[in-house]
Every structure is written in structure tokens, then in C-alpha cells.
N, C-alpha and C positions, 0 to 999 in steps of 0.2 A: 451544424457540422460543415464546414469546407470541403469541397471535391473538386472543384476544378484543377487545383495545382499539385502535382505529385506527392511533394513535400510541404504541404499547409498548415500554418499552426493555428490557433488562437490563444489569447488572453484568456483565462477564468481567476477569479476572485473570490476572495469572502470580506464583509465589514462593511457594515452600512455608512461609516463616515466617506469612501471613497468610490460606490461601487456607482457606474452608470449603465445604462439601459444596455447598452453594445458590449456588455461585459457578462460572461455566464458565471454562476456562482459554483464552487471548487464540487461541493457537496452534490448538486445536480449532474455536473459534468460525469463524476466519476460514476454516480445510481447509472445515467446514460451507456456510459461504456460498459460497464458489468454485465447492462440489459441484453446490449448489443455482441457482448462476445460471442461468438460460434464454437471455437474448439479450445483456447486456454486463454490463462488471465494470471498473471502474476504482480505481484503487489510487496512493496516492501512498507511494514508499519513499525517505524523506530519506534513509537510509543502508541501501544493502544487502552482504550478506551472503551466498555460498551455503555456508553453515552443514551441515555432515556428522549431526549428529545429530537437530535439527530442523528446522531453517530448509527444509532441503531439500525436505519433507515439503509444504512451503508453493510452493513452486517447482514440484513436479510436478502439483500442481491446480491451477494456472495456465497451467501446457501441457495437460493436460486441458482444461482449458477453452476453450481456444483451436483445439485439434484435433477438438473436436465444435462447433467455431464459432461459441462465444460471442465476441463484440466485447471483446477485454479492451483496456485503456485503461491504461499507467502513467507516469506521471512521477515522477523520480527525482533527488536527487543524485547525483554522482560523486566520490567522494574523488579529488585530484589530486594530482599533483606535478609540477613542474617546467612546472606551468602545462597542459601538453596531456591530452585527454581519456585518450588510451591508455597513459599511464601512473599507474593506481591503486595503492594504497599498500599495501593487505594481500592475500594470498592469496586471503583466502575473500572480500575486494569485486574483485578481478581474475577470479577466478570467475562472481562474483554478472553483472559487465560480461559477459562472453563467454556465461553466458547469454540474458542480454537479448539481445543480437545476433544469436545462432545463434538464439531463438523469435522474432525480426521477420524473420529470412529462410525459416524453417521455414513460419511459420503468416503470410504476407503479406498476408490479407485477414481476419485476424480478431485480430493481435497486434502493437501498437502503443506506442513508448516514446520519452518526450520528455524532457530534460534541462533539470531547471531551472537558469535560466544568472542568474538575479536580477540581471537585466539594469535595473531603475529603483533610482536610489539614494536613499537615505532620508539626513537629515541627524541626527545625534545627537549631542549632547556637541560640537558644535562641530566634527565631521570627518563627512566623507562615507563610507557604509557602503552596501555590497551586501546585501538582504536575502539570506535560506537560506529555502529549505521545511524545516519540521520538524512540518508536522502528517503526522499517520502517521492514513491514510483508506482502505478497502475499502468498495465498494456497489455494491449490483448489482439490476440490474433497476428501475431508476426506471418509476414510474408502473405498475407491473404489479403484480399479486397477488403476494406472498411478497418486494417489496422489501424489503431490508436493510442498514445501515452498519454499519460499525464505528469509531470514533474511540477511538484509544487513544494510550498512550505508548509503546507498544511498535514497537519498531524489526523490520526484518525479519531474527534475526538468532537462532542458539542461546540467547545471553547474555539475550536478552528473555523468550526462549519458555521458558526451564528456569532459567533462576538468579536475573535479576533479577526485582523487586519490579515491577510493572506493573499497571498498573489503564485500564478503558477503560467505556464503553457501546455496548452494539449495539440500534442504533434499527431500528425496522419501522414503515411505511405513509409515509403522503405526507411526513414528514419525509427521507428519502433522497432527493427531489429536489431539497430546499434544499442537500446535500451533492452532490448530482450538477452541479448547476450551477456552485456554486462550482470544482468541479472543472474544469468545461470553459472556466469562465472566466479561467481558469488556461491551461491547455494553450491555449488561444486568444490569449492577452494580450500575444505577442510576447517573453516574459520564459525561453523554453522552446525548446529545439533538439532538434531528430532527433540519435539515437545514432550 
């Protein structure tokens, strides 16, 4: 992690056809920051995953986190079907839902998740369209020492963390509250539902 410069980023990646030594992997990065948070952690996961070989690894430092009570904060898609929330499409996002669920009734005062429902519509091409979240965002600790982002393409999911080609920056100092806000102004905006 950089400290000498106020506003420091670094590179992190996933995908072994591109990745070299000087480069931290997306999956690592983000376990790192989760570890390191002290008082909250918000996180947006456009599509999740509870992924058996790593995704999962990312799941349980988020119950960590929330069990020594840090504020975690996520908003998320939900893949659907037949229109209703409680029917997801794949295995490991039927998973990824019933975690979410089981860590807002486990951890009620420190683990919180909102459902973006891209509720205002945007006009394009002549039809009316639902926006989606698809920025993929981790930070933690605005305004305190050792704040950190991460903004990547990386989804929360095995396929990101081990096969696909992914690239991101993890920012430190006052820039993570320009992402923390955005964040909350988000979760705040009306466009978002409880799980």
C-alpha cells in the first residue's frame, strides 16, 4: 500500500495472460482492504456470486467485518426471473442472495444491503430504458487515516478473480470520499430497496 503521497493510487489486476510482479491481484487487494477497515466499508456488487474457489474468500471478510462491527454498506443487483426478487437465475447468485440475507439478520447493526431497482428512466435511441449499476466499488474508512477504494471491472465472482482479464485502481487519501459519497448518494436516491 502507498503512503507517502496524500492522494496515491495503485494498479491491481486479475488474469494470468497479463499480470506482472508490480501488479496486485483485484481479489487480494480488496480481502486486504476489508481486513483493514476500522469503522465502515461500502461496496457496490452489480452482479453477485458466492463463487467456491474464490469469490468466497471475499464473502467471509465481509462477515468478518461486520462481526467485529465495522458499518458495512452494499448495494447490489439481483439477477431475476419471472420478475420477482426470490427467484435468481444461477446457483452461485441464489447463494450469493441468501447470503446477503442470512449477514443483514446475523450482523443487524453493523450489515446493511440495498437493491438497486434503477428506478428513474433515461431516454435513448427513442425508447425508454431502466438504468443498471455496473460500477464495481469497495472503500472504507472515509476521512480517517489508511482510507482506501478500489474501482475496478471486476465483478464479485471466481470468473473475475482467477480467469478473467481485469484491471482496476485502488485510491488512498481524501479521494475515497468523493467515492463514498457518490455511494451514499446512491443508497439514498430512492432508486434502491431493502433485500
Amino acid at each position: 500500500m502507498m503512503s507517502d503521497d496524500k492522494d496515491a493510487f495503485e494498479i491491481v489486476a486479475s488474469g494470468s495472460a497479463w499480470m506482472n510482479p508490480s501488479v496486485r491481484r483485484i481479489q487480494n487487494a480488496i480481502i486486504e482492504l476489508i481486513e483493514g477497515s476500522r469503522k465502515s466499508l461500502m461496496m457496490t456488487m452489480p452482479y453477485v456470486y458466492y463463487g467456491v474457489e474464490s469469490a468466497s474468500k471475499v464473502w467471509m471478510a465481509l462477515e468478518d467485518a461486520a462481526a467485529r462491527g465495522v458499518s458495512v454498506y452494499v448495494i447490489c443487483n439481483l439477477q431475476r426471473t419471472n420478475g420477482t426478487k426470490d427467484q435468481v437465475t444461477t446457483t452461485g447468485t441464489q447463494s450469493a442472495y441468501k447470503k446477503l440475507k442470512s449477514m443483514t439478520s446475523d450482523y443487524p447493526h453493523s450489515f446493511a444491503v440495498m437493491q438497486f431497482t434503477g428506478g428513474s428512466q433515461v431516454r435513448n435511441n427513442d425508447k425508454v430504458r431502466n438504468p443498471i449499476l455496473h460500477a464495481k466499488i469497495i472503500a472504507s474508512d472515509p476521512g480517517q487515516d489508511g482510507a482506501a477504494a478500489i474501482i475496478s471491472s471486476a465483478n464479485q465472482s471466481d470468473a473475475a478473480y482467477l480467469r478473467n482479464l481485469e484491471m482496476g485502481v485502488q485510491i488512498f487519501g481524501s479521494k475515497v470520499e468523493d467515492v463514498t459519497s457518490m455511494f451514499f448518494a446512491l443508497w439514498d436516491s430512492g432508486q434502491c430497496e431493502s433485500i
